[in-house]
C-alpha positions as protocol buffer text, in pm:
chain_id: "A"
residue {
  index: 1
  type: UNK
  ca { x: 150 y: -1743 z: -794 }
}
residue {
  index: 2
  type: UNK
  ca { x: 244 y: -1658 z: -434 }
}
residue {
  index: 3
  type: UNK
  ca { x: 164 y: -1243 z: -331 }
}
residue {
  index: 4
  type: UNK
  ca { x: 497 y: -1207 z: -211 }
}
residue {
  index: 5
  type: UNK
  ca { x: 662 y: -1415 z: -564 }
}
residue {
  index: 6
  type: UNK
  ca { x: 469 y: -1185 z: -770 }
}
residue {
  index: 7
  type: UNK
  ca { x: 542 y: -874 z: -618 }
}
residue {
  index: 8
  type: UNK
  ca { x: 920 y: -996 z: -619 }
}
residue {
  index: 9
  type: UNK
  ca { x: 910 y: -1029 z: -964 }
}
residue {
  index: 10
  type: UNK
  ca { x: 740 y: -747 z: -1070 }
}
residue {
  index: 11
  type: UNK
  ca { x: 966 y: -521 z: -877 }
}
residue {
  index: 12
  type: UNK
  ca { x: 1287 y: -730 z: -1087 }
}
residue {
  index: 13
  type: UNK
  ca { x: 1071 y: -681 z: -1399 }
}
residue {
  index: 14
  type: UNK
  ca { x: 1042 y: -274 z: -1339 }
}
residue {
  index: 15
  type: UNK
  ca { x: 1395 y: -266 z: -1271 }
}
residue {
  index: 16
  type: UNK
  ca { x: 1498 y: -459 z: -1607 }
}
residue {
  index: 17
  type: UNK
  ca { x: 1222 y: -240 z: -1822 }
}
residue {
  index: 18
  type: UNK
  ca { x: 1366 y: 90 z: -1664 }
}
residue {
  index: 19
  type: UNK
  ca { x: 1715 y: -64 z: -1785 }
}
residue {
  index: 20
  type: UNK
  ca { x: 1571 y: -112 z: -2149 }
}
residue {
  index: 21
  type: UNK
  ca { x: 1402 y: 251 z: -2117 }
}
residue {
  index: 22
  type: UNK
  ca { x: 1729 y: 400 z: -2025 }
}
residue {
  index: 23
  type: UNK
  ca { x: 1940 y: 198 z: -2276 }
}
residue {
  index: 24
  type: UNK
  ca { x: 1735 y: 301 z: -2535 }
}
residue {
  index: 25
  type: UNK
  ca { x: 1728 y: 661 z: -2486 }
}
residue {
  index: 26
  type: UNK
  ca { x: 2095 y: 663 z: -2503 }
}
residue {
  index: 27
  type: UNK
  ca { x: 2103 y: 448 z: -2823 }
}
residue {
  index: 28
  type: UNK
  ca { x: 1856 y: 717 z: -2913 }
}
residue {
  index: 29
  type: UNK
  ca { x: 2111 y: 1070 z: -2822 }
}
residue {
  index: 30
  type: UNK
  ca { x: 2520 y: 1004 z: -2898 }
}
residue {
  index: 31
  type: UNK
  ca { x: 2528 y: 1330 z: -2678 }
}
residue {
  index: 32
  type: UNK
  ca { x: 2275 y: 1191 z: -2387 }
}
residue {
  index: 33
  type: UNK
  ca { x: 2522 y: 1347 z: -2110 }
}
residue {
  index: 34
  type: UNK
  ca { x: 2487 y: 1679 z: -2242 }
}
residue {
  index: 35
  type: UNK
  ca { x: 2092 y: 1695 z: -2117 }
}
residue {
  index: 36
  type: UNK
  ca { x: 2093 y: 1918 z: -1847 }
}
residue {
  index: 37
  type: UNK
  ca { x: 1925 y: 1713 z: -1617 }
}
residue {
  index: 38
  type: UNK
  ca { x: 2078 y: 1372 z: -1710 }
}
residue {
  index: 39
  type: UNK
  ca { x: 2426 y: 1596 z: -1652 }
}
residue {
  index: 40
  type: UNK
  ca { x: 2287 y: 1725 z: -1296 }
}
residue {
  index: 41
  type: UNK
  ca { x: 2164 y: 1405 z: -1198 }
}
residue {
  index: 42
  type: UNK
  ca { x: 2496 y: 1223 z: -1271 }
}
residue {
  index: 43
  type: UNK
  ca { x: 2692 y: 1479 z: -1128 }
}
residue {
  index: 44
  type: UNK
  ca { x: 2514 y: 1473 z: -817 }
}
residue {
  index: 45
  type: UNK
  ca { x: 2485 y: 1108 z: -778 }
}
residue {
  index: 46
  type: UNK
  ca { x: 2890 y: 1122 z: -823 }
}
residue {
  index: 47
  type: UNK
  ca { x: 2949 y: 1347 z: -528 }
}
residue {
  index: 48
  type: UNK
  ca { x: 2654 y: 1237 z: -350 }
}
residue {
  index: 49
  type: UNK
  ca { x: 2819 y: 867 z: -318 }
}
residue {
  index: 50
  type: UNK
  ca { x: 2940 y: 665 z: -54 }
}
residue {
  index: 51
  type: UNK
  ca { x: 3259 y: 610 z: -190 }
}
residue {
  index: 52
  type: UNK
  ca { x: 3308 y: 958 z: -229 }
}
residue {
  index: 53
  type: UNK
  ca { x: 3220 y: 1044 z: 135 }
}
residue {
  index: 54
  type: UNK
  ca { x: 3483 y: 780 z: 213 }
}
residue {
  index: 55
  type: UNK
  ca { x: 3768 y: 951 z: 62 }
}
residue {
  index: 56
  type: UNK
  ca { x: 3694 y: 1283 z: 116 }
}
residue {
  index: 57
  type: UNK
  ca { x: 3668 y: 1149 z: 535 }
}
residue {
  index: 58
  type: UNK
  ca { x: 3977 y: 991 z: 473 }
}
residue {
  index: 59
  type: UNK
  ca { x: 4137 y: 1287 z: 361 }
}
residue {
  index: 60
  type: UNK
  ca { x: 4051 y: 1533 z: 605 }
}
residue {
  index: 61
  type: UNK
  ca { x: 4146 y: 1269 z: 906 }
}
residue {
  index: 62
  type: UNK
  ca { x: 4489 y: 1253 z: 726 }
}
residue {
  index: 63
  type: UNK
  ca { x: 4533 y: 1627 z: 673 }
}
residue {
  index: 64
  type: UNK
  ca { x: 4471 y: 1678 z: 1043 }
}
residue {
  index: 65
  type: UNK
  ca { x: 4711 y: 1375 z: 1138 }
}
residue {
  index: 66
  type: UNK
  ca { x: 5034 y: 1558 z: 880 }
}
residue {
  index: 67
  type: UNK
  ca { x: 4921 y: 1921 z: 1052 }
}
residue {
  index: 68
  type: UNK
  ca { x: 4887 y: 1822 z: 1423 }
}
residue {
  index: 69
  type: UNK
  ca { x: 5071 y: 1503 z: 1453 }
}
residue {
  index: 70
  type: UNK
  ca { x: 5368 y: 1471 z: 1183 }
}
residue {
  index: 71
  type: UNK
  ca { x: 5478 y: 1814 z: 1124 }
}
residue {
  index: 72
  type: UNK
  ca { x: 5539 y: 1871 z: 1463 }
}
residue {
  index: 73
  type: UNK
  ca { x: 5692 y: 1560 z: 1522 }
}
residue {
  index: 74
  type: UNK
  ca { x: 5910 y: 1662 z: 1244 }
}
residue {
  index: 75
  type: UNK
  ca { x: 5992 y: 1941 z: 1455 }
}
residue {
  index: 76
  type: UNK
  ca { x: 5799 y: 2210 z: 1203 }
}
residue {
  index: 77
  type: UNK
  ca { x: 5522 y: 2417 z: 1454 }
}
residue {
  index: 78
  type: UNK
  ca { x: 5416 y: 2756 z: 1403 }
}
residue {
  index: 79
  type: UNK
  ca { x: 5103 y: 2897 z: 1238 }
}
residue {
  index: 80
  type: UNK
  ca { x: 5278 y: 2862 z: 885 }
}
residue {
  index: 81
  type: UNK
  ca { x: 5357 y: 2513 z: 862 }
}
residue {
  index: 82
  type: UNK
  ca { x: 5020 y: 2453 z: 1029 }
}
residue {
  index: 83
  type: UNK
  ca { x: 4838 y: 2620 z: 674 }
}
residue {
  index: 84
  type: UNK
  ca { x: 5080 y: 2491 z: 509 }
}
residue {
  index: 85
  type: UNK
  ca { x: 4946 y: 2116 z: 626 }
}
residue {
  index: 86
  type: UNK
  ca { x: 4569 y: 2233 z: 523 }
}
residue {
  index: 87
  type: UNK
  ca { x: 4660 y: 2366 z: 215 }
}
residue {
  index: 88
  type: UNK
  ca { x: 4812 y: 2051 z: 110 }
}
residue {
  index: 89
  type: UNK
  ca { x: 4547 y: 1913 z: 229 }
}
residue {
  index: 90
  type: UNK
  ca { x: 4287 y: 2077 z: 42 }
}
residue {
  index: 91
  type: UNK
  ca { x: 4539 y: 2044 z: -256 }
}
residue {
  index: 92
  type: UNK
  ca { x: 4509 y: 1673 z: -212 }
}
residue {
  index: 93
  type: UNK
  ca { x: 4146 y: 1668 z: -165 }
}
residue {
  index: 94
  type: UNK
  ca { x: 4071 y: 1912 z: -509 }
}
residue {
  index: 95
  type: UNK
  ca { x: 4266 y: 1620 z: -710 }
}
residue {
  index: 96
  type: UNK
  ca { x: 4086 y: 1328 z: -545 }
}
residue {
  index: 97
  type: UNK
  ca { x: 3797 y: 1513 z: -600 }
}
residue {
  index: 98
  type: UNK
  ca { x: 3819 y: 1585 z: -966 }
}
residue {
  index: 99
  type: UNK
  ca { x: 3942 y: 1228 z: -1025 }
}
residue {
  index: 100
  type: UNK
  ca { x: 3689 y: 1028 z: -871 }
}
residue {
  index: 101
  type: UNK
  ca { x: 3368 y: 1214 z: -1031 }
}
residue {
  index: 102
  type: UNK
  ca { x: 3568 y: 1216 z: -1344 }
}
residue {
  index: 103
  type: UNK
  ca { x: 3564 y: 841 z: -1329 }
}
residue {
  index: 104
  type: UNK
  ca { x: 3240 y: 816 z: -1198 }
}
residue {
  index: 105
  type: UNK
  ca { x: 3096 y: 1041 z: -1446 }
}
residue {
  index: 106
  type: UNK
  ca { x: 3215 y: 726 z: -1682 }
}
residue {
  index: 107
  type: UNK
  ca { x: 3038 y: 468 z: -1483 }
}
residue {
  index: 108
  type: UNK
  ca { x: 2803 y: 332 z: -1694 }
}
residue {
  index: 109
  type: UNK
  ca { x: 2626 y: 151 z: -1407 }
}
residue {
  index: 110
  type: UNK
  ca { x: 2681 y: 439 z: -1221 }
}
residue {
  index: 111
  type: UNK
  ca { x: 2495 y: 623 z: -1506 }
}
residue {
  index: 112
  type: UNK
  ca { x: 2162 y: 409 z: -1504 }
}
residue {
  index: 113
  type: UNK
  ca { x: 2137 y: 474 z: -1147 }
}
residue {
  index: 114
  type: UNK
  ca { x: 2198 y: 820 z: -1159 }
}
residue {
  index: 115
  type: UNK
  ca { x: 1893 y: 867 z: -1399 }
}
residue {
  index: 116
  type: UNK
  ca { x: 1675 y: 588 z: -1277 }
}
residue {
  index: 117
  type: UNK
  ca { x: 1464 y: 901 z: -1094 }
}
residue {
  index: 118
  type: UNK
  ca { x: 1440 y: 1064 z: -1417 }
}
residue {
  index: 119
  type: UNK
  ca { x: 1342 y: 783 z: -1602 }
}
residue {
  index: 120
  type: UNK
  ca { x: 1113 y: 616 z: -1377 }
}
residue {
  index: 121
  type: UNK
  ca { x: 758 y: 751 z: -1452 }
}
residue {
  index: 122
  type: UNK
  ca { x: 793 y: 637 z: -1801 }
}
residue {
  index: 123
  type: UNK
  ca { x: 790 y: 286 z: -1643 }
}
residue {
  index: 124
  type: UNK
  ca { x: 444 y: 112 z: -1772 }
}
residue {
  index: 125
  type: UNK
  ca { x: 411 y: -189 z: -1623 }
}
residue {
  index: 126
  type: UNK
  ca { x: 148 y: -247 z: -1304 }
}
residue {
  index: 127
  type: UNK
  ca { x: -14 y: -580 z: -1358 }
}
residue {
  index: 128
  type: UNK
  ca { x: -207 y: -481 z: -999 }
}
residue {
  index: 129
  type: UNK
  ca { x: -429 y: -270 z: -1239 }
}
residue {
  index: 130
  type: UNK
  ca { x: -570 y: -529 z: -1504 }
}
residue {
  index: 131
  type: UNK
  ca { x: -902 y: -653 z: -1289 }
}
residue {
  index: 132
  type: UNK
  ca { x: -982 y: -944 z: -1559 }
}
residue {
  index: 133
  type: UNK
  ca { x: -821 y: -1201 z: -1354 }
}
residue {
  index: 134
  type: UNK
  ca { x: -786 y: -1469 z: -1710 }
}
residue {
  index: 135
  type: UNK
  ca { x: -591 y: -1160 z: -1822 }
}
residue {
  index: 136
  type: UNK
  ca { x: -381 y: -1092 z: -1513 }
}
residue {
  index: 137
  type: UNK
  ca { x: -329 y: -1445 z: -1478 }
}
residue {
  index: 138
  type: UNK
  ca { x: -146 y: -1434 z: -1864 }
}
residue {
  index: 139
  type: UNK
  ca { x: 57 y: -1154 z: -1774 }
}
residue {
  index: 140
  type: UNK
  ca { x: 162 y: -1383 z: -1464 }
}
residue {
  index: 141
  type: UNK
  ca { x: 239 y: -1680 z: -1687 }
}
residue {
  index: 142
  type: UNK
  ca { x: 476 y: -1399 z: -1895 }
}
residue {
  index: 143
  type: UNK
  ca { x: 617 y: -1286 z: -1619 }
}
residue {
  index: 144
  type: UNK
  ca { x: 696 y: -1639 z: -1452 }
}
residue {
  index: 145
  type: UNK
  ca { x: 880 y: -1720 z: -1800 }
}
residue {
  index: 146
  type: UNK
  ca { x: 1077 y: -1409 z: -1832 }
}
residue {
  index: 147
  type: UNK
  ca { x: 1207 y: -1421 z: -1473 }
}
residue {
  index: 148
  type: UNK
  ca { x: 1312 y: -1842 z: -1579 }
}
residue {
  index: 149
  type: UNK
  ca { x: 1487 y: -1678 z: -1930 }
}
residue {
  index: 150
  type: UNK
  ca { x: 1678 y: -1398 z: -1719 }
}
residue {
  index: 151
  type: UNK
  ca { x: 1794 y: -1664 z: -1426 }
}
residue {
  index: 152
  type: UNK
  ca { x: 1910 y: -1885 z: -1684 }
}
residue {
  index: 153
  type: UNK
  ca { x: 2100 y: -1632 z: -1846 }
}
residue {
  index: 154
  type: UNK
  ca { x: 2210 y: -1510 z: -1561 }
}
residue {
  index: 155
  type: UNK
  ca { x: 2405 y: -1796 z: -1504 }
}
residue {
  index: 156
  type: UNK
  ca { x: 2572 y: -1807 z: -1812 }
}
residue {
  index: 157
  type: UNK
  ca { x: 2988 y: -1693 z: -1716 }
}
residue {
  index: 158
  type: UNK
  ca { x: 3078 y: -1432 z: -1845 }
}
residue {
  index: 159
  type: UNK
  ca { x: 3191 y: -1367 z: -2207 }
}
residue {
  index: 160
  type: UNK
  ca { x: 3082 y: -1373 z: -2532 }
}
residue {
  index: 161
  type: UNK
  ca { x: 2755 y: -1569 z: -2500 }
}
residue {
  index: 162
  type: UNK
  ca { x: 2689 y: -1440 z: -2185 }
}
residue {
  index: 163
  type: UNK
  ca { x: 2678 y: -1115 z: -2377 }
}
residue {
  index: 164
  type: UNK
  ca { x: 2442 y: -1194 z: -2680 }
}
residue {
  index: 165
  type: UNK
  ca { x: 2260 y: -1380 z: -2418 }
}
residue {
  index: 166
  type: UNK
  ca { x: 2199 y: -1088 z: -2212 }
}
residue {
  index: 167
  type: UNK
  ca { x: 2098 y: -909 z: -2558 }
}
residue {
  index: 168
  type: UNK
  ca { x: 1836 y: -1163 z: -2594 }
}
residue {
  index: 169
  type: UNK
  ca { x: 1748 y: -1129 z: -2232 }
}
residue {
  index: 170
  type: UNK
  ca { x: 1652 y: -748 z: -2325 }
}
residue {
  index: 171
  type: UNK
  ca { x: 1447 y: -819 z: -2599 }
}
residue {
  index: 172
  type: UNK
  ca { x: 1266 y: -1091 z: -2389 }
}
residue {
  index: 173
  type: UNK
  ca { x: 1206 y: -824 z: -2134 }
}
residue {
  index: 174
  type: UNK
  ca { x: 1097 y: -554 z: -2417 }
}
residue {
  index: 175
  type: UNK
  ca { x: 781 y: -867 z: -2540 }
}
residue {
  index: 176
  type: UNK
  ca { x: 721 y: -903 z: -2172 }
}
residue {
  index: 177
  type: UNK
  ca { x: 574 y: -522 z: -2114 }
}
residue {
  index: 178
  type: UNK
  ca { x: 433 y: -580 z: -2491 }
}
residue {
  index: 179
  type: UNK
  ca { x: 216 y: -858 z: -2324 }
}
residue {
  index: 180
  type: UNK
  ca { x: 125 y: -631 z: -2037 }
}
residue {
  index: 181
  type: UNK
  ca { x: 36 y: -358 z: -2300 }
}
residue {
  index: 182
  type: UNK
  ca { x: -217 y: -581 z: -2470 }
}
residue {
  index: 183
  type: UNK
  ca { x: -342 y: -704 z: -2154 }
}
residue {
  index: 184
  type: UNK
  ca { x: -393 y: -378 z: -2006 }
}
residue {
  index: 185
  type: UNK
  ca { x: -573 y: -290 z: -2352 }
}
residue {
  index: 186
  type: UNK
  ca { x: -879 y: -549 z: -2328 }
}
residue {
  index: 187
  type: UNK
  ca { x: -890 y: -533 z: -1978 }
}
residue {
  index: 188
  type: UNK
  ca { x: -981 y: -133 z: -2053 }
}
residue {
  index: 189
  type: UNK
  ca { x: -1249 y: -271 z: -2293 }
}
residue {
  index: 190
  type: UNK
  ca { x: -1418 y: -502 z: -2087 }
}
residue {
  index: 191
  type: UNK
  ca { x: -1429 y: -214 z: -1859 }
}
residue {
  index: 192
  type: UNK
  ca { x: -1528 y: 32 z: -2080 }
}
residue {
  index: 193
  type: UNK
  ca { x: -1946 y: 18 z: -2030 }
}
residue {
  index: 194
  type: UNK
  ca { x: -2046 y: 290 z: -2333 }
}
residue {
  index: 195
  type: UNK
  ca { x: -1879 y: -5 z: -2607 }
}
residue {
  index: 196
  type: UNK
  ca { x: -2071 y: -275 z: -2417 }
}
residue {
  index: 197
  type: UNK
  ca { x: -2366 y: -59 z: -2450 }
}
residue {
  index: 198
  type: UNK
  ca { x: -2317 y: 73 z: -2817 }
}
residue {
  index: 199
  type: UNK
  ca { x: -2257 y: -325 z: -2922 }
}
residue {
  index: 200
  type: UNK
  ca { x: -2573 y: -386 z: -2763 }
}
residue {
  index: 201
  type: UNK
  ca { x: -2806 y: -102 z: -2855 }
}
residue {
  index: 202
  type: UNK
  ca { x: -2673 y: 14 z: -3249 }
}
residue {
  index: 203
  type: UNK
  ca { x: -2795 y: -260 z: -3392 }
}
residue {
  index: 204
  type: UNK
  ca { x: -3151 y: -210 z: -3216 }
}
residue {
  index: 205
  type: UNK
  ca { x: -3120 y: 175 z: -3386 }
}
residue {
  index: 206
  type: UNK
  ca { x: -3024 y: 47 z: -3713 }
}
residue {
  index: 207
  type: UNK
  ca { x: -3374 y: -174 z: -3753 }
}
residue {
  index: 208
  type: UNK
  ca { x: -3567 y: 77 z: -3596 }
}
residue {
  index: 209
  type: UNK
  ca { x: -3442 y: 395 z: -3849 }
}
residue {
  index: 210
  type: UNK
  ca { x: -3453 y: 102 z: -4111 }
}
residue {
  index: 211
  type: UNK
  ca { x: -3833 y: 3 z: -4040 }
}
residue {
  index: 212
  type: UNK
  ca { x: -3922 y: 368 z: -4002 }
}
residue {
  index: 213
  type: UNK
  ca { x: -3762 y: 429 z: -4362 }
}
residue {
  index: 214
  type: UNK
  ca { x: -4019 y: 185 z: -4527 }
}
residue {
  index: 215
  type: UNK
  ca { x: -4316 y: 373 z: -4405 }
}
residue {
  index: 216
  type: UNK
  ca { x: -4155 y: 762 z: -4425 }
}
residue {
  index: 217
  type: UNK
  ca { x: -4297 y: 910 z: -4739 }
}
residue {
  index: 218
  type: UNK
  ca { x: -4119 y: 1266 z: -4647 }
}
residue {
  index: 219
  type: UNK
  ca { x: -3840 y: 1290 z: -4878 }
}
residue {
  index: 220
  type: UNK
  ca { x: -3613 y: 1532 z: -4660 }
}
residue {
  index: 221
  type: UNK
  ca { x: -3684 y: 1286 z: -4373 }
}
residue {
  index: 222
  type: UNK
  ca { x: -3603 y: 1004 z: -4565 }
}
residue {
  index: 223
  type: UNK
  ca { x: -3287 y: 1133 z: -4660 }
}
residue {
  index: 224
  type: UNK
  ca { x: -3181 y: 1219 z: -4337 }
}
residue {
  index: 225
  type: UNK
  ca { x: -3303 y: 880 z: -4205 }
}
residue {
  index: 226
  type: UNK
  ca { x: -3068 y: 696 z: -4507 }
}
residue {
  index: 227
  type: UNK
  ca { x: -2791 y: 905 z: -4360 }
}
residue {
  index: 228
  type: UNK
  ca { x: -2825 y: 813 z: -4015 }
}
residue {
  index: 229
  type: UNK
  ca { x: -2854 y: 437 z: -4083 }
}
residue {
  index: 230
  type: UNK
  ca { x: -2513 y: 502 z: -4332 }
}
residue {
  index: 231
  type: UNK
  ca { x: -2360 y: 679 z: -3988 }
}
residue {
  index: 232
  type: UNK
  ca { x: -2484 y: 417 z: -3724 }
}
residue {
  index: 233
  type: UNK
  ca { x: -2355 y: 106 z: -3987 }
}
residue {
  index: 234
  type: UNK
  ca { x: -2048 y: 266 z: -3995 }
}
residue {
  index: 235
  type: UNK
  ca { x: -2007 y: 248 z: -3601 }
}
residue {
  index: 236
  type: UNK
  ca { x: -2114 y: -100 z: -3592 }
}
residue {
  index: 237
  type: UNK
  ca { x: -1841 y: -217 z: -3828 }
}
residue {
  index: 238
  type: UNK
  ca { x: -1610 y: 5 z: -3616 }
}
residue {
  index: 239
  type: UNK
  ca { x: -1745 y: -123 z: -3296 }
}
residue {
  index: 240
  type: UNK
  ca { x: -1742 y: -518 z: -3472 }
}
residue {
  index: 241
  type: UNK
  ca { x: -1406 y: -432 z: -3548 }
}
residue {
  index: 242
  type: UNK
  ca { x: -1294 y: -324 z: -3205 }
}
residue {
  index: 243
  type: UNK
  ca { x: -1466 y: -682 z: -3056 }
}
residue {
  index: 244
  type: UNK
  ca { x: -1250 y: -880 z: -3301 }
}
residue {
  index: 245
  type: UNK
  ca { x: -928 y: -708 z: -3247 }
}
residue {
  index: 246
  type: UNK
  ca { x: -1002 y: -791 z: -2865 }
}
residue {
  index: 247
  type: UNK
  ca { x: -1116 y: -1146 z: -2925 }
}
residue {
  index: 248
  type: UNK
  ca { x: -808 y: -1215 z: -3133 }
}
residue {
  index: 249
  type: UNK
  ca { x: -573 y: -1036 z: -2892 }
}
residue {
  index: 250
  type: UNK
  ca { x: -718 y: -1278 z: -2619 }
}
residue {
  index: 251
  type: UNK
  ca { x: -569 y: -1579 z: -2874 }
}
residue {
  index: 252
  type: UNK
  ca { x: -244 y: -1381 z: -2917 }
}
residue {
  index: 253
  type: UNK
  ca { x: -188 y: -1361 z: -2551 }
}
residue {
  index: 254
  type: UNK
  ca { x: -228 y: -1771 z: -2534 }
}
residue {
  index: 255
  type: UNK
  ca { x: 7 y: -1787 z: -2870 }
}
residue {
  index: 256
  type: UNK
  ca { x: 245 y: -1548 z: -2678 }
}
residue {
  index: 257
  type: UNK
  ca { x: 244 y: -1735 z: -2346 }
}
residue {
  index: 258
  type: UNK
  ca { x: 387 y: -2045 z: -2537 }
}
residue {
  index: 259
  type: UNK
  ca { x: 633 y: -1896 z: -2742 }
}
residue {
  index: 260
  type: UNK
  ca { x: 801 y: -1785 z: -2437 }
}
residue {
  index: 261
  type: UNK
  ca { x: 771 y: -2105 z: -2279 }
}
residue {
  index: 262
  type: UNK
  ca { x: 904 y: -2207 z: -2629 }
}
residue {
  index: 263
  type: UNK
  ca { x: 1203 y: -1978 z: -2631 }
}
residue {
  index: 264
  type: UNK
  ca { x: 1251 y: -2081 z: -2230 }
}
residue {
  index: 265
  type: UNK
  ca { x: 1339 y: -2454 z: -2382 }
}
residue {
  index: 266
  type: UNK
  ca { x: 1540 y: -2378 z: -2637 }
}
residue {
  index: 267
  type: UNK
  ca { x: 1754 y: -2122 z: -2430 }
}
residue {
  index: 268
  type: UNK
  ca { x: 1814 y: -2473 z: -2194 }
}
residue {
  index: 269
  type: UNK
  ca { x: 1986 y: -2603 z: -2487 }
}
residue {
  index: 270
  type: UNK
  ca { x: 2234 y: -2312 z: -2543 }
}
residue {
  index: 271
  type: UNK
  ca { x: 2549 y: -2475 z: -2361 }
}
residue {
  index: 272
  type: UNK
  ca { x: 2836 y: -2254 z: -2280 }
}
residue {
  index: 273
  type: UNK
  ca { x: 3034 y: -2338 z: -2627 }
}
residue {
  index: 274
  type: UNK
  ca { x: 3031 y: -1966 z: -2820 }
}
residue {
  index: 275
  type: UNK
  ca { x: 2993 y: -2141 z: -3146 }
}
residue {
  index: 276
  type: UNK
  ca { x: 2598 y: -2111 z: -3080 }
}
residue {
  index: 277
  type: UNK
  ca { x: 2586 y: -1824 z: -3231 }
}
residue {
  index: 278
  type: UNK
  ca { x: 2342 y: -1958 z: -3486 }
}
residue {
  index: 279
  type: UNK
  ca { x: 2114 y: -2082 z: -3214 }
}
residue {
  index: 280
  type: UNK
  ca { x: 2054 y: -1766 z: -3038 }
}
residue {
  index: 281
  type: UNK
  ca { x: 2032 y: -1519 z: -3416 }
}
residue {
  index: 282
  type: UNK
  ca { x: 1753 y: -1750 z: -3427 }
}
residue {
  index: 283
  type: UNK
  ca { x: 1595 y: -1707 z: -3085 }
}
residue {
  index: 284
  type: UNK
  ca { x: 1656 y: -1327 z: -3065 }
}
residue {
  index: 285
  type: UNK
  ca { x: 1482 y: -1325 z: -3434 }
}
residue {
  index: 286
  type: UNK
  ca { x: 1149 y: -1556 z: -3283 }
}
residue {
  index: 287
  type: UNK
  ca { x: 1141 y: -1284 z: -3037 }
}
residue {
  index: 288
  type: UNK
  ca { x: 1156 y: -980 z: -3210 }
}
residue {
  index: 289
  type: UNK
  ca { x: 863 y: -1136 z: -3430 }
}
residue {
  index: 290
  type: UNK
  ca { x: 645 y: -1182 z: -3140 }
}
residue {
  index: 291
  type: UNK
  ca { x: 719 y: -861 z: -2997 }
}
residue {
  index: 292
  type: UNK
  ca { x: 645 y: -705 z: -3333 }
}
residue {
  index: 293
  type: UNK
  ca { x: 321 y: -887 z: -3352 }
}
residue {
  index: 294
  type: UNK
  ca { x: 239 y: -795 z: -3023 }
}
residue {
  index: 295
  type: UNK
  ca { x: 302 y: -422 z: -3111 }
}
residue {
  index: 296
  type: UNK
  ca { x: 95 y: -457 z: -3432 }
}
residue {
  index: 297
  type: UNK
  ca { x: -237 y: -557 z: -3288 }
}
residue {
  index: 298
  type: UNK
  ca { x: -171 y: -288 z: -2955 }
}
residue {
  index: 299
  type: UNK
  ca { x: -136 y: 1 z: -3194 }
}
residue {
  index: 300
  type: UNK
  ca { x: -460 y: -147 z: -3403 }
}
residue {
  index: 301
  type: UNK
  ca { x: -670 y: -198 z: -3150 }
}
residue {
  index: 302
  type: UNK
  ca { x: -607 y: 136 z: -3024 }
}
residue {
  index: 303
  type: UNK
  ca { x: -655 y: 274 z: -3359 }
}
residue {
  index: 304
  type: UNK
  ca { x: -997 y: 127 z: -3368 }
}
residue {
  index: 305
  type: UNK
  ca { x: -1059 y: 228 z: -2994 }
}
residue {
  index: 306
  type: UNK
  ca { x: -1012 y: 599 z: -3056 }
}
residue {
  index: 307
  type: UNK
  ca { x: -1220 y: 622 z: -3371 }
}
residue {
  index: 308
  type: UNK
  ca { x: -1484 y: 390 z: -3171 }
}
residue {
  index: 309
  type: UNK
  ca { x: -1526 y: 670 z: -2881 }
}
């Protein structure tokens, strides 16, 4: 994939996780508003606006045309009716004012951009940082298939569909950081030299403590020797365990890549008739299974990882 494609599309990917991230963490809080800084940062991003700039410009240029221009062409000069043109004025402005950041306060588009700063460093998703370049080159394959799914749906008019479409489109964004998670996962093991080493040199302790153990004729030594084998078994499996959870995360990532090609297809076939409601239960349900599986093995293999180190 091109530098400049990939970059492209990871910067549309970001933008659609940060989406999900924000969505969710309303879903999440019925009172989301009320958070002090999601209430400052909406607020500001109100006033702060172009729009509002606009008007409040506008207004000002109008109250000083009525004070200088009208009103005296009306024949009203004289200190007082000149106040009395910047009061109204100002009266004018307060009401504009208070109803554009009340309706912008309502924006929900307005909203997510409001609180993309806020939100932003939760954003996990930097293929630039897996080195394995199989890996990297899965995580392109997901992200090449996502971007296809979102253009396709994206071209879906408005309605209905579009809408349970764009629901799908959401959850097809939610497996595509799940891939990069697992990615980003065994690309940390192959990195992680102490495992490689452990794999390598517990088994050499084990037969050494075990061969010592026939000769030993110490019975405190002996014990403690049993004990240690028992201990340095036990981090084998773990570490065993750990290698299989990667090995068979390398298989889910292939299994993953065509599922999404998969789902890619069948989304082709999804014509603009809102009777295919069936169609896409069924495609929203493949994802959330791969997702889920996705998920699974992530939080397993970090399960393992952490009682490994």
């Amino acid at each position: 994939m091109p530098s400049e494609t990939r970059k492209y599309l990871e910067k549309r990917a970001r933008d659609a996780i940060l989406k999900n991230i924000i969505k969710n963490y309303k879903q999440q809080r019925a009172n989301w508003l009320q958070d002090p800084a999601i209430k400052k940062a909406v607020w500001s991003y109100a006033f702060f606006r172009t729009a509002n700039a606009v008007i409040i410009g506008a207004i000002i240029v109008l109250t000083a045309c009525v004070s200088l221009m009208i009103l005296p062409a009306l024949g009203l000069v004289g200190l007082g009716w000149l106040a009395a043109g910047g009061l109204i004025g100002l009266v004018v402005l307060g009401l504009a004012e208070v109803m554009f950041l009340y309706a912008a306060t309502r924006d929900e588009k307005a909203h997510a951009q409001a609180v993309s700063e806020i939100f932003e460093p939760q954003i996990n998703f930097d293929p630039n940082t897996i080195t394995d370049n199989e890996l990297r080159g899965k995580v392109d394959d997901a992200l090449k298939y996502w971007s296809l799914i979102d253009d396709t749906v994206g071209k879906v008019p408005k309605g209905v569909l579009r809408d349970r479409l764009a629901r799908t489109t959401g959850e097809v964004t939610h497996w595509l950081q799940a891939v990069y998670n697992l990615a980003d996962r065994v690309d940390k093991f192959h990195l992680n030299k102490v495992i490689e080493q452990d794999l390598q040199n517990v088994p050499k302790a084990i037969a050494q403590y075990q061969r010592k153990l026939t000769t030993e004729d110490n019975e405190g030594v002996r014990q403690q020797l049993e004990k240690t084998i028992a201990d340095r078994k036990r981090q084998l499996d773990t570490l065993q365990n750990l290698e299989n959870h990667m090995e068979k995360a390398s298989y889910q990532l292939d299994s993953t890549i065509s599922a999404l090609g998969t789902v890619y297809s069948q989304l082709l076939l999804v014509d603009t008739k809102e009777e295919q409601g069936g169609r896409i239960s069924r495609l929203q349900e493949k994802v959330s299974e791969e997702v889920q599986q996705l998920e699974d093995l992530t939080e397993a293999m970090d399960e393992v990882y952490q009682s490994s180190t």
